[in-house]
Gaussian input, Z-matrix of N, CA and C with variables (Angstrom, degrees):
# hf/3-21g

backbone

0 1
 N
 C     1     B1
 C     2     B2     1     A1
 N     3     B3     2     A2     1     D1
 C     4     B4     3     A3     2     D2
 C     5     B5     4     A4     3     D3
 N     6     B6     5     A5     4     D4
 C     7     B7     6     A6     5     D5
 C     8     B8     7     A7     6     D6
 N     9     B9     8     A8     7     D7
 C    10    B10     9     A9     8     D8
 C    11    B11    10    A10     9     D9
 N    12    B12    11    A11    10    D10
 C    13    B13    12    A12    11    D11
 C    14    B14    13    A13    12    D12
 N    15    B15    14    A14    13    D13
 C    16    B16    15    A15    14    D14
 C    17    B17    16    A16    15    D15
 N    18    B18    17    A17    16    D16
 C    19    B19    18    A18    17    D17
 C    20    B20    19    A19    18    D18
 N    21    B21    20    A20    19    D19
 C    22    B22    21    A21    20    D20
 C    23    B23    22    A22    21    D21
 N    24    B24    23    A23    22    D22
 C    25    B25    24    A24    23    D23
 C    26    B26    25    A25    24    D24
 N    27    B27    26    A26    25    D25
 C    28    B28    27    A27    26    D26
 C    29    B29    28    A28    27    D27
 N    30    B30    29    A29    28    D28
 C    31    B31    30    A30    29    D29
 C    32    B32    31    A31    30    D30
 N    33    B33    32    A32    31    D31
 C    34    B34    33    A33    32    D32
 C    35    B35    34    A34    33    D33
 N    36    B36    35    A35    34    D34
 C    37    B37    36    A36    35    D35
 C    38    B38    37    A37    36    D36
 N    39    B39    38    A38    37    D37
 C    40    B40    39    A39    38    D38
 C    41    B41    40    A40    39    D39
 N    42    B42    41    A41    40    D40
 C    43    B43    42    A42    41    D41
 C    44    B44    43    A43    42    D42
 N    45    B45    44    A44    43    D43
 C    46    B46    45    A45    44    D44
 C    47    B47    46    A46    45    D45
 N    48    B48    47    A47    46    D46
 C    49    B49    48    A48    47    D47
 C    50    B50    49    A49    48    D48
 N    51    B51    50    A50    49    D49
 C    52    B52    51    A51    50    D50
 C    53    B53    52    A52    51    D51
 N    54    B54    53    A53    52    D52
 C    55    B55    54    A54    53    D53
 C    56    B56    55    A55    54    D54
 N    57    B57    56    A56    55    D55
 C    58    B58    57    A57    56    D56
 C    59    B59    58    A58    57    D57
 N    60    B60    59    A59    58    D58
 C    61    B61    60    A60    59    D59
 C    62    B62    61    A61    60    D60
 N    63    B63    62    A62    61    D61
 C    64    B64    63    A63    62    D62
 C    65    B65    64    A64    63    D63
 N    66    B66    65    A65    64    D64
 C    67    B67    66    A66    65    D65
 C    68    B68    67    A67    66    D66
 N    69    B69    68    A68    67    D67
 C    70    B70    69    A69    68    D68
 C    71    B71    70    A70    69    D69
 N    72    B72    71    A71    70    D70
 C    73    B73    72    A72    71    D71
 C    74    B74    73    A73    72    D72
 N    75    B75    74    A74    73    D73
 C    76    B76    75    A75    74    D74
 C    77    B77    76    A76    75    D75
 N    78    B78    77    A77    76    D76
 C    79    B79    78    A78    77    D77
 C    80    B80    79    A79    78    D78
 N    81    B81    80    A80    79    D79
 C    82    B82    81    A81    80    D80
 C    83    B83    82    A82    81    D81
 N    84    B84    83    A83    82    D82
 C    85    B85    84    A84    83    D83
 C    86    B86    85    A85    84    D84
 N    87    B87    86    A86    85    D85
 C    88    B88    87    A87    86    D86
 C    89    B89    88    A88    87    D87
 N    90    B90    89    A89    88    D88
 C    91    B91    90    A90    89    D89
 C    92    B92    91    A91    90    D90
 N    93    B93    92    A92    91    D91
 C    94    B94    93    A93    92    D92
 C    95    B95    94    A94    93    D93
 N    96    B96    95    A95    94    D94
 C    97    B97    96    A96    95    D95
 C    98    B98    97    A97    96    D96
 N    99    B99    98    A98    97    D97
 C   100   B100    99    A99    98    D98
 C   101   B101   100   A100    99    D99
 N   102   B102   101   A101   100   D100
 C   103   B103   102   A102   101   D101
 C   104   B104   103   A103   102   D102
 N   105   B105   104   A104   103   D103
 C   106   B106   105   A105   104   D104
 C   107   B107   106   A106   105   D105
 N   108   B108   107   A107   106   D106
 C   109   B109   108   A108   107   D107
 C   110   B110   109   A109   108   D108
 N   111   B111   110   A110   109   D109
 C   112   B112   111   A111   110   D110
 C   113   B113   112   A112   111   D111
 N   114   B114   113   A113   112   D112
 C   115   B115   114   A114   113   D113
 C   116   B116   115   A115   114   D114
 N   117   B117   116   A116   115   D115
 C   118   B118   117   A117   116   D116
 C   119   B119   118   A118   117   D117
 N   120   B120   119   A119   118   D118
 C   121   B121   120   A120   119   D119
 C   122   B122   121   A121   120   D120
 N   123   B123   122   A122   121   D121
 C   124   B124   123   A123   122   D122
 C   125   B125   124   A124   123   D123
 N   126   B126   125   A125   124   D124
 C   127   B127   126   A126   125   D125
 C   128   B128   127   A127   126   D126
 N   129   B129   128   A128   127   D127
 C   130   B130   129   A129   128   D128
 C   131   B131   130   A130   129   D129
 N   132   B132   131   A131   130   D130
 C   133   B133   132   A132   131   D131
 C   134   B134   133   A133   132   D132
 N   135   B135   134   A134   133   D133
 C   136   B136   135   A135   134   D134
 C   137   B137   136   A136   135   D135
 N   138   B138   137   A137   136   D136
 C   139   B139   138   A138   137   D137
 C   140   B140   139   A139   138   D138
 N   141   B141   140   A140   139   D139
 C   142   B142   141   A141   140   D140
 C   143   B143   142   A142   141   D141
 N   144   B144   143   A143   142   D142
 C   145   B145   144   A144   143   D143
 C   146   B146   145   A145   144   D144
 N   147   B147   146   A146   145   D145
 C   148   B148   147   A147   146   D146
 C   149   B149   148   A148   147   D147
 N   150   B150   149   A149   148   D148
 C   151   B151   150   A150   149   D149
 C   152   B152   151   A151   150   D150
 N   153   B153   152   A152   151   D151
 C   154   B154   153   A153   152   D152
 C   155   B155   154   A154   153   D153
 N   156   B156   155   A155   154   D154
 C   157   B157   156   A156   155   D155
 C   158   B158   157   A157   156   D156
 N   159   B159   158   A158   157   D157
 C   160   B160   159   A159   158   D158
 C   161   B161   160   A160   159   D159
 N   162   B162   161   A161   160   D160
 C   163   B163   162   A162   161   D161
 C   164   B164   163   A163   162   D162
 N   165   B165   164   A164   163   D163
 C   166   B166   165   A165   164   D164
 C   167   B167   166   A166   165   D165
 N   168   B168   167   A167   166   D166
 C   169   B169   168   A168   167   D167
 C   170   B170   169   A169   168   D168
 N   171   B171   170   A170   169   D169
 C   172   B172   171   A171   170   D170
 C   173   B173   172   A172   171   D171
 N   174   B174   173   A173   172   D172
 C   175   B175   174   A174   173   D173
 C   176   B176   175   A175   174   D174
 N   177   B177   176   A176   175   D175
 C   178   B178   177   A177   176   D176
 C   179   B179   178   A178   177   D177
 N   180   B180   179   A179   178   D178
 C   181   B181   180   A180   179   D179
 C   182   B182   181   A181   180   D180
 N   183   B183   182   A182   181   D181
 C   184   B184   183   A183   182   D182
 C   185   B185   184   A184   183   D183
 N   186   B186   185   A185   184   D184
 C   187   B187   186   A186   185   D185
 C   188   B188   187   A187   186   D186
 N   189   B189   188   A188   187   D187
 C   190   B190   189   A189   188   D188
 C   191   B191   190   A190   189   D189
 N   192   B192   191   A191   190   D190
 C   193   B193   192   A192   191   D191
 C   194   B194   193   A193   192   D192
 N   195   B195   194   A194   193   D193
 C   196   B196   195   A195   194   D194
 C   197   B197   196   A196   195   D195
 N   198   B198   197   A197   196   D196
 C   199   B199   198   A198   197   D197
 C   200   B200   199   A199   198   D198
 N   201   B201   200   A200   199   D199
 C   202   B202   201   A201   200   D200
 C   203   B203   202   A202   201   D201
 N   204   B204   203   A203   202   D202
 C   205   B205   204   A204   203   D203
 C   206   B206   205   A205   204   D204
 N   207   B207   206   A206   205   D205
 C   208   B208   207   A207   206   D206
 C   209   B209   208   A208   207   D207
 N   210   B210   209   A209   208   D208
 C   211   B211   210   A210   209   D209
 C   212   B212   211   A211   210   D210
 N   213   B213   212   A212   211   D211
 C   214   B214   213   A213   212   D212
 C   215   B215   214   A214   213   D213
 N   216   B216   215   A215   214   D214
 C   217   B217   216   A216   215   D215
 C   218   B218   217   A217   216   D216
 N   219   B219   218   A218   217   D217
 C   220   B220   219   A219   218   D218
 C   221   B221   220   A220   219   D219
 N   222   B222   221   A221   220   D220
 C   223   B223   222   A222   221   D221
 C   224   B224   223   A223   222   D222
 N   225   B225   224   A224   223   D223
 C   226   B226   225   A225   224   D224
 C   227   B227   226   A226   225   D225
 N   228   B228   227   A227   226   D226
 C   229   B229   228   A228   227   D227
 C   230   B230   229   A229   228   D228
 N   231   B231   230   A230   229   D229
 C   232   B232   231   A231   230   D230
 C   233   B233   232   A232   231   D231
 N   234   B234   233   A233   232   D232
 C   235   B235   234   A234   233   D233
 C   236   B236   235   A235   234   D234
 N   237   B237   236   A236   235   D235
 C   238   B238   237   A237   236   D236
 C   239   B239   238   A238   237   D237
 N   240   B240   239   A239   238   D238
 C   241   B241   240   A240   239   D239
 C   242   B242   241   A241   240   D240
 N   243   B243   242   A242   241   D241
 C   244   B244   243   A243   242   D242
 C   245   B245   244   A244   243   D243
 N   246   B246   245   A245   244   D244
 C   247   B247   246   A246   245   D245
 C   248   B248   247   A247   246   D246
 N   249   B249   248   A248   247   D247
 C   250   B250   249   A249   248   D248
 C   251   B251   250   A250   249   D249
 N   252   B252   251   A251   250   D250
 C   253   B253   252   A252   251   D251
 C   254   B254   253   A253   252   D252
 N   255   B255   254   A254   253   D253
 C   256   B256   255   A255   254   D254
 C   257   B257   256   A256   255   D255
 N   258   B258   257   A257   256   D256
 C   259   B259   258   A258   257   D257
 C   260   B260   259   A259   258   D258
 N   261   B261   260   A260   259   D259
 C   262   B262   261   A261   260   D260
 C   263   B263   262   A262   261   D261
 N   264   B264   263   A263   262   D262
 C   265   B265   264   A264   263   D263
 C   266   B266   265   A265   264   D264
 N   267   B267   266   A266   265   D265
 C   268   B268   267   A267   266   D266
 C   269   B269   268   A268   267   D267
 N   270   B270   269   A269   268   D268
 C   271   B271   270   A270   269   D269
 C   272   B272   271   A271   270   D270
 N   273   B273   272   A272   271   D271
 C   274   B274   273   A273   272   D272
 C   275   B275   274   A274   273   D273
 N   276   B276   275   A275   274   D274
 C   277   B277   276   A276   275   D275
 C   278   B278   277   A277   276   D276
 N   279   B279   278   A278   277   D277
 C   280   B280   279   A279   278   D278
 C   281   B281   280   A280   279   D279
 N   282   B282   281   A281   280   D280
 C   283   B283   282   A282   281   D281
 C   284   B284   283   A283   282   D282
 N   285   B285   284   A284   283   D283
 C   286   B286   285   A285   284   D284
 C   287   B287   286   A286   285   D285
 N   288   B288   287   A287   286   D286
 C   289   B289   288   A288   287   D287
 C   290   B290   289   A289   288   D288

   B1=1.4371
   B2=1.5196
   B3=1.4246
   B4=1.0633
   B5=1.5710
   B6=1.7120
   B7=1.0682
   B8=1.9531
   B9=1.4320
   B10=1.6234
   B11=1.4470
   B12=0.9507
   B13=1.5931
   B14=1.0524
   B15=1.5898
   B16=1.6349
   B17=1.4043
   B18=1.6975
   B19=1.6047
   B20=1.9253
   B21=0.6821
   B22=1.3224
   B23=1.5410
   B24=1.1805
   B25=1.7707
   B26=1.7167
   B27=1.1662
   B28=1.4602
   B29=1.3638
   B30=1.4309
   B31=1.0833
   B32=1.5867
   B33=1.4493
   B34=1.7847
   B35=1.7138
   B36=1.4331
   B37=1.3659
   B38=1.6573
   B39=1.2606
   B40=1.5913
   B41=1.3469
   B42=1.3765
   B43=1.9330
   B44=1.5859
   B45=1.4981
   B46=1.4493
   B47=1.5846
   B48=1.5000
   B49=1.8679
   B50=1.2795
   B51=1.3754
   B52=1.5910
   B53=0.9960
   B54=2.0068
   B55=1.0353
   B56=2.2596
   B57=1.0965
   B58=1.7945
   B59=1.3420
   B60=1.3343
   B61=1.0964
   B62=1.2930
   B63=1.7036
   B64=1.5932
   B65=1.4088
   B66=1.2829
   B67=1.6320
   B68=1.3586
   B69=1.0208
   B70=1.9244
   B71=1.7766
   B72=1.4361
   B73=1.6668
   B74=1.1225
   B75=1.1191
   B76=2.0995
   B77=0.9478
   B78=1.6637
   B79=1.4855
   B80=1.8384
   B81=1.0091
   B82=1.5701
   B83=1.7432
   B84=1.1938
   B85=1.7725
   B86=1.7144
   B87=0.6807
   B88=2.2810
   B89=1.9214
   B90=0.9490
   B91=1.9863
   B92=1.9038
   B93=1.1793
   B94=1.4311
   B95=2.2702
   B96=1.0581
   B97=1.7616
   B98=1.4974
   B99=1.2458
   B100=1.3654
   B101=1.7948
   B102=1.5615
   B103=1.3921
   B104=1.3867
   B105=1.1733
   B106=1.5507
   B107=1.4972
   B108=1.1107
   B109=1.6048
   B110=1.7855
   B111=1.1121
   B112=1.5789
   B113=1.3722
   B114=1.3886
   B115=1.5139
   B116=1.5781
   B117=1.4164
   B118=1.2751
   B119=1.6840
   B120=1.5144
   B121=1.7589
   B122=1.7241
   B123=1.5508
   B124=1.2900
   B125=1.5400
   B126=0.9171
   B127=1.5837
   B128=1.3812
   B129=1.5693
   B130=1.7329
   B131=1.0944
   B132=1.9608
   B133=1.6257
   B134=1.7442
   B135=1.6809
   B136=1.1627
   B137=2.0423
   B138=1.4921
   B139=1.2362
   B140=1.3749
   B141=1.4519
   B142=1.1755
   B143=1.5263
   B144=1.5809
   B145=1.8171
   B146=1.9283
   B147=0.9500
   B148=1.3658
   B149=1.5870
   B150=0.7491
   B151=1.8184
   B152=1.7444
   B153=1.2737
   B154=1.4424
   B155=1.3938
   B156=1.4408
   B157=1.2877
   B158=1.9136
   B159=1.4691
   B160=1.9103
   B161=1.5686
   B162=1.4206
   B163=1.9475
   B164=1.4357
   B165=1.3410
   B166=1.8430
   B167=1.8812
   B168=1.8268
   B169=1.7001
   B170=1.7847
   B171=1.2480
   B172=1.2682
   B173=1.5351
   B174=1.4105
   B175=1.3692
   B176=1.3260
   B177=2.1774
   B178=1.5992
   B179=1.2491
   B180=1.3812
   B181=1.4048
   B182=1.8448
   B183=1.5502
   B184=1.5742
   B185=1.4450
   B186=1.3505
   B187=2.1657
   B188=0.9176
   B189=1.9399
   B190=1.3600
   B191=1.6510
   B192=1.3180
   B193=1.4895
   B194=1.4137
   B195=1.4550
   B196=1.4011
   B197=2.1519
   B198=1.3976
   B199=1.6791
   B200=1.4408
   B201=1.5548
   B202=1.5616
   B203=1.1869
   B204=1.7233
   B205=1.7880
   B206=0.9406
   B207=1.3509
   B208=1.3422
   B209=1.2687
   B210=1.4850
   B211=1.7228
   B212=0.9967
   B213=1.3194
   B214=1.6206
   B215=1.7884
   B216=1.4875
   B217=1.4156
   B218=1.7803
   B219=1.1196
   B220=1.5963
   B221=1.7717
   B222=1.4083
   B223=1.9061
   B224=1.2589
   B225=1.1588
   B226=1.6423
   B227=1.3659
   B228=1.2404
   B229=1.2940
   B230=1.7278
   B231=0.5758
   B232=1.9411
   B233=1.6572
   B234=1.4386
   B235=1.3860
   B236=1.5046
   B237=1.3942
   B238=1.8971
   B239=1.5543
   B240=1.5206
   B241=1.3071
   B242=1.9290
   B243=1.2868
   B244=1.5458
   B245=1.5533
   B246=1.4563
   B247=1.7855
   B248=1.5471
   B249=1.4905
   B250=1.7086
   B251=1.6602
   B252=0.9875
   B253=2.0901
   B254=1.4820
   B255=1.7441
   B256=1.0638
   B257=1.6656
   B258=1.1061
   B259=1.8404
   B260=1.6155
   B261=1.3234
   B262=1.2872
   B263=1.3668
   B264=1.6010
   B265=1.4594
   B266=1.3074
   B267=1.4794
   B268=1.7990
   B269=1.5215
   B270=1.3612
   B271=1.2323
   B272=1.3717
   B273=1.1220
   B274=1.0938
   B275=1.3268
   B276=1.3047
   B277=1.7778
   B278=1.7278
   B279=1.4630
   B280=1.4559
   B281=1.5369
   B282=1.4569
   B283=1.8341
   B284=1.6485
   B285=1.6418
   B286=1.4096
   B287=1.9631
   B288=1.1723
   B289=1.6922
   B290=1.7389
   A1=109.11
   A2=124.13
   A3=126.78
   A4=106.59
   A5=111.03
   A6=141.69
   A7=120.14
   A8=115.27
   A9=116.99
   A10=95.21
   A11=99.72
   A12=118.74
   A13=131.10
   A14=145.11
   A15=131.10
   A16=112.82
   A17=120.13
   A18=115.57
   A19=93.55
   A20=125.71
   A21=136.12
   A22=105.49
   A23=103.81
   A24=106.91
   A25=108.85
   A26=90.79
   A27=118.77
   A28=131.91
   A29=154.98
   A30=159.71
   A31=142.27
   A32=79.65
   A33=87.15
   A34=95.54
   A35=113.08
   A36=119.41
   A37=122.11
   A38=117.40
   A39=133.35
   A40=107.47
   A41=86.05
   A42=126.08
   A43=92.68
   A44=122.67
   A45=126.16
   A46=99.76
   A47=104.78
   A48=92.55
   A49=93.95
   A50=153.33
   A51=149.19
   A52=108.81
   A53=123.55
   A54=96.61
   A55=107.62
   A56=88.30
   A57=109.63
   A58=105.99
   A59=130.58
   A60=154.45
   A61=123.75
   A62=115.20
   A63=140.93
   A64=113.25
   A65=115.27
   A66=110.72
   A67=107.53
   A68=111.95
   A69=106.19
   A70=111.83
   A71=117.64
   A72=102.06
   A73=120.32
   A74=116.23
   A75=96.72
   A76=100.30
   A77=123.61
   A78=137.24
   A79=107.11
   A80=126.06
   A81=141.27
   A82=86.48
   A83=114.83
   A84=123.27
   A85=84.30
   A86=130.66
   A87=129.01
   A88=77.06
   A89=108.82
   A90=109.13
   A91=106.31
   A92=113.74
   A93=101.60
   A94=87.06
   A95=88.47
   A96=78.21
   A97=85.80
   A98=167.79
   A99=153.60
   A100=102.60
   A101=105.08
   A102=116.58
   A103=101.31
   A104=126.25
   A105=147.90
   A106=93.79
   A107=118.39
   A108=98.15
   A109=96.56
   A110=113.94
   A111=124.00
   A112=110.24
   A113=133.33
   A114=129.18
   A115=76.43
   A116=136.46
   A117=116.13
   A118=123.32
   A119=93.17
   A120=91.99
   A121=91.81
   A122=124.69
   A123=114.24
   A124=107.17
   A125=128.77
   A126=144.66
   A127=99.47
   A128=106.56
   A129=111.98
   A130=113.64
   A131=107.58
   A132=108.60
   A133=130.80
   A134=99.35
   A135=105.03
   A136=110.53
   A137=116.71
   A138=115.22
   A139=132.12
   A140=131.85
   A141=128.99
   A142=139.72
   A143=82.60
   A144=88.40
   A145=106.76
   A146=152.27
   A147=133.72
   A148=99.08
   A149=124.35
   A150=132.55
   A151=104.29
   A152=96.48
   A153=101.08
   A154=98.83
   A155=119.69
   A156=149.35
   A157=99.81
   A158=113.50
   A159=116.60
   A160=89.04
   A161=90.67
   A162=105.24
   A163=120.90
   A164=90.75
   A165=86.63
   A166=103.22
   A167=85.62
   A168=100.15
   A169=111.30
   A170=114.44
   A171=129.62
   A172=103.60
   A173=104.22
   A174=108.68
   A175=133.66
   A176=100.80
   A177=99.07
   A178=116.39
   A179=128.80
   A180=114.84
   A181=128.67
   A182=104.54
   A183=94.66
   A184=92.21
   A185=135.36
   A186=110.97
   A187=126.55
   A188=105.51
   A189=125.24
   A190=121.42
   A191=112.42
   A192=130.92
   A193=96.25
   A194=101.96
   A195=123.98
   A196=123.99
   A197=95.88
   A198=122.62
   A199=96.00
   A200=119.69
   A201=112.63
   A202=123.37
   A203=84.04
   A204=96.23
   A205=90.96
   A206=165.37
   A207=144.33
   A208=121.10
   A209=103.42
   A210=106.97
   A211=106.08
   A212=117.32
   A213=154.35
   A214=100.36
   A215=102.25
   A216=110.24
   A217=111.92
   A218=116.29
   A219=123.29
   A220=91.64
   A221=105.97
   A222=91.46
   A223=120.95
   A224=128.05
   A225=127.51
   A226=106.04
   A227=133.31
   A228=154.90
   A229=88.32
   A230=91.36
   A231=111.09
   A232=98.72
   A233=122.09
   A234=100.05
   A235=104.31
   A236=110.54
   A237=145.63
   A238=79.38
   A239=104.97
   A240=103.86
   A241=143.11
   A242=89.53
   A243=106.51
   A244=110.60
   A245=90.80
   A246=84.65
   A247=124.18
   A248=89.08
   A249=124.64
   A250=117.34
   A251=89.17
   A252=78.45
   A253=95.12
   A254=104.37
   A255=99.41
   A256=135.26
   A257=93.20
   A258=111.46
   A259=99.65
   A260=135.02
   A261=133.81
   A262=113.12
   A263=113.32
   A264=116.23
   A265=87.46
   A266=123.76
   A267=106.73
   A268=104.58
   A269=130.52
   A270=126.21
   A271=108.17
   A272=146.98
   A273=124.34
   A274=139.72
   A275=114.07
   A276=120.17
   A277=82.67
   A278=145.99
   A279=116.35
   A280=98.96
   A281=87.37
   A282=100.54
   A283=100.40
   A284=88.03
   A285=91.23
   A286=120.05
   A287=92.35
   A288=99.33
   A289=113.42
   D1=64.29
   D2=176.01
   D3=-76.51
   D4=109.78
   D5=177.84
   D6=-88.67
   D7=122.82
   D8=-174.66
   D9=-101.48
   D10=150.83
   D11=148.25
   D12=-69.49
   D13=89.88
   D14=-157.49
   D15=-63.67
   D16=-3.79
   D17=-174.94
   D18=-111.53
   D19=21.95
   D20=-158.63
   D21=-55.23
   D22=-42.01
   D23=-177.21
   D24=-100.23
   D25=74.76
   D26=160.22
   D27=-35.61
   D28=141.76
   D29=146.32
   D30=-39.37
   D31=-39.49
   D32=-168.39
   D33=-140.62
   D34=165.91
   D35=159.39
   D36=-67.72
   D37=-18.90
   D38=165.26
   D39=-44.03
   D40=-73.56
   D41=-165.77
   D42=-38.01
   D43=-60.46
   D44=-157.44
   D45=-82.81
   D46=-36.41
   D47=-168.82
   D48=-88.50
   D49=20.01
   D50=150.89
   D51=-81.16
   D52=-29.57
   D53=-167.48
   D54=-98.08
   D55=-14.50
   D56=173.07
   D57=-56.78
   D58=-33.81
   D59=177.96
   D60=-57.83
   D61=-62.42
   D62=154.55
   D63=-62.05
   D64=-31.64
   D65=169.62
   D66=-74.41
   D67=-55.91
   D68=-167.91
   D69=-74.40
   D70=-12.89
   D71=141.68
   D72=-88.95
   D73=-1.08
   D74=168.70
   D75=-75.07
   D76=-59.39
   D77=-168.77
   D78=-48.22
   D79=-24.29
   D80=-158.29
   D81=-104.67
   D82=-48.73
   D83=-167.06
   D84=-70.25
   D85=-44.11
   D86=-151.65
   D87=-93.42
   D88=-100.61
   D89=-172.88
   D90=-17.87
   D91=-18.53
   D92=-166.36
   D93=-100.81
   D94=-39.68
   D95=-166.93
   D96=-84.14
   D97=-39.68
   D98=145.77
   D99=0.99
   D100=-75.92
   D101=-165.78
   D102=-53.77
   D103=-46.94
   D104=-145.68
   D105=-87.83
   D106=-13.53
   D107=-176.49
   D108=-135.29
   D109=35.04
   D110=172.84
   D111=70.69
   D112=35.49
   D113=-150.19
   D114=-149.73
   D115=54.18
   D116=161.38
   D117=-113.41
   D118=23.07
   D119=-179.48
   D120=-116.19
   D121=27.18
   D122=154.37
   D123=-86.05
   D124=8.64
   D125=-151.17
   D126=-95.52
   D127=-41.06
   D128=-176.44
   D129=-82.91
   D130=-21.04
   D131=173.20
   D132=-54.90
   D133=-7.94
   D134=-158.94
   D135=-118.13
   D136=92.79
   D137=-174.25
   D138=-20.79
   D139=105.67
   D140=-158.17
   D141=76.40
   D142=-17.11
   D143=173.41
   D144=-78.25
   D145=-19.97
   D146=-173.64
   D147=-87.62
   D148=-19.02
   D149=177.90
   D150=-72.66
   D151=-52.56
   D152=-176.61
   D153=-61.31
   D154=-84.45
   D155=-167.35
   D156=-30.69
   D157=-24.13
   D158=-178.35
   D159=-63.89
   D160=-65.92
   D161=-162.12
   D162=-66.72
   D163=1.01
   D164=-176.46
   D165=-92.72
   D166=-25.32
   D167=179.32
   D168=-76.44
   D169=-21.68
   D170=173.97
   D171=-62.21
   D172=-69.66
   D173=-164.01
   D174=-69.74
   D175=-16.12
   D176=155.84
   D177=-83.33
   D178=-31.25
   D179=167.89
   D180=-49.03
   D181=-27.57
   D182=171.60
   D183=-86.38
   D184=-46.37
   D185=178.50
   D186=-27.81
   D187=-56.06
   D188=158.40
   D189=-21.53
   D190=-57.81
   D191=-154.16
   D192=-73.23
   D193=-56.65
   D194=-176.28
   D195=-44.61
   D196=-51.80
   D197=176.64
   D198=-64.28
   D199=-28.90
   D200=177.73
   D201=-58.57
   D202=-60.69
   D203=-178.89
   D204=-67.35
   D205=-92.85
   D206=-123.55
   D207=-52.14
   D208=-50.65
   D209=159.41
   D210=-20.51
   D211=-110.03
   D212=-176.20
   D213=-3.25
   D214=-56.93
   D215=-174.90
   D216=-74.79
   D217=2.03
   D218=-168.66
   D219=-114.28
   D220=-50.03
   D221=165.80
   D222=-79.64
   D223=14.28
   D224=164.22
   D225=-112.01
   D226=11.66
   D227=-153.91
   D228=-125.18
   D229=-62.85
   D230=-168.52
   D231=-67.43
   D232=-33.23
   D233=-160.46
   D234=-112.89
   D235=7.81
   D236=177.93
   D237=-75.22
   D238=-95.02
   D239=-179.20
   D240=-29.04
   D241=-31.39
   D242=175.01
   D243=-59.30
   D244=-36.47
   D245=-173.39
   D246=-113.34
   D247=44.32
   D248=170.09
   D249=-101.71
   D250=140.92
   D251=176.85
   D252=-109.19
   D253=152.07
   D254=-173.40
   D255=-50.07
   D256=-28.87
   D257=177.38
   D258=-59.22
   D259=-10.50
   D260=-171.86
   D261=-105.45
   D262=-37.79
   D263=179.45
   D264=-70.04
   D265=-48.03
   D266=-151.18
   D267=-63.89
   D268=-40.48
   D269=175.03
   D270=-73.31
   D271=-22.30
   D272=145.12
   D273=-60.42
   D274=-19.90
   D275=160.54
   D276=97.39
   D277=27.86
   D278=148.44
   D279=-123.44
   D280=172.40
   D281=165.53
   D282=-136.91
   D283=172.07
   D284=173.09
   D285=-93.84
   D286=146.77
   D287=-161.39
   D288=-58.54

C-alpha cells in the first residue's frame, strides 16, 4: 500500500521538514499505543516499520539521556551563579537567565 502525499511537492525545506516532523510523531504516537495496549507485534506486520520503530526508540532514549544532563548541568549552573554577587557576574560577563 504504497501511500503519496497529495501536497508532496513542497516549497521550501521548512515546508517538508515540518511536515517529516508531524509524521514521525504520529507514527511514534500509533507504535507507542500499539505496544501500550498489547497490539505491538502488528508492528512487524508492517515492512520496515519494526527497524524503524527500534531506532526511533534508541534515539529518544539518548535525547532523553541528553535533556538530563543538560538539566542537571543548567541547575548547577544556576546555583554556581547564586553564589555570585552581582558585582561578580557583571565582571564576569554572565547573568542569571
Amino acid at each position: 500500500m504504497p501511500c503519496t502525499d497529495p501536497g508532496a511537492w513542497r516549497d521550501s525545506y521548512s515546508e517538508v521538514s515540518s511536515l517529516l516532523e508531524g509524521t514521525t510523531q504520529l507514527l511514534c504516537s500509533l507504535c507507542t499505543l500499539l505496544v501500550e495496549n498489547g497490539h505491538g507485534s502488528y508492528i512487524k506486520q508492517v515492512d520496515n516499520l519494526p527497524g524503524w520503530w527500534k531506532q526511533h526508540q534508541e534515539d529518544d532514549r539518548k535525547r532523553v539521556a541528553l535533556e538530563q544532563k543538560q538539566k542537571k548541568q543548567d541547575e548547577k549552573k544556576k546555583r554556581a551563579l547564586a553564589k555570585l554577587s552581582p558585582k561578580e557576574r557583571e565582571l564576569l560577563g554572565v547573568w542569571e537567565d
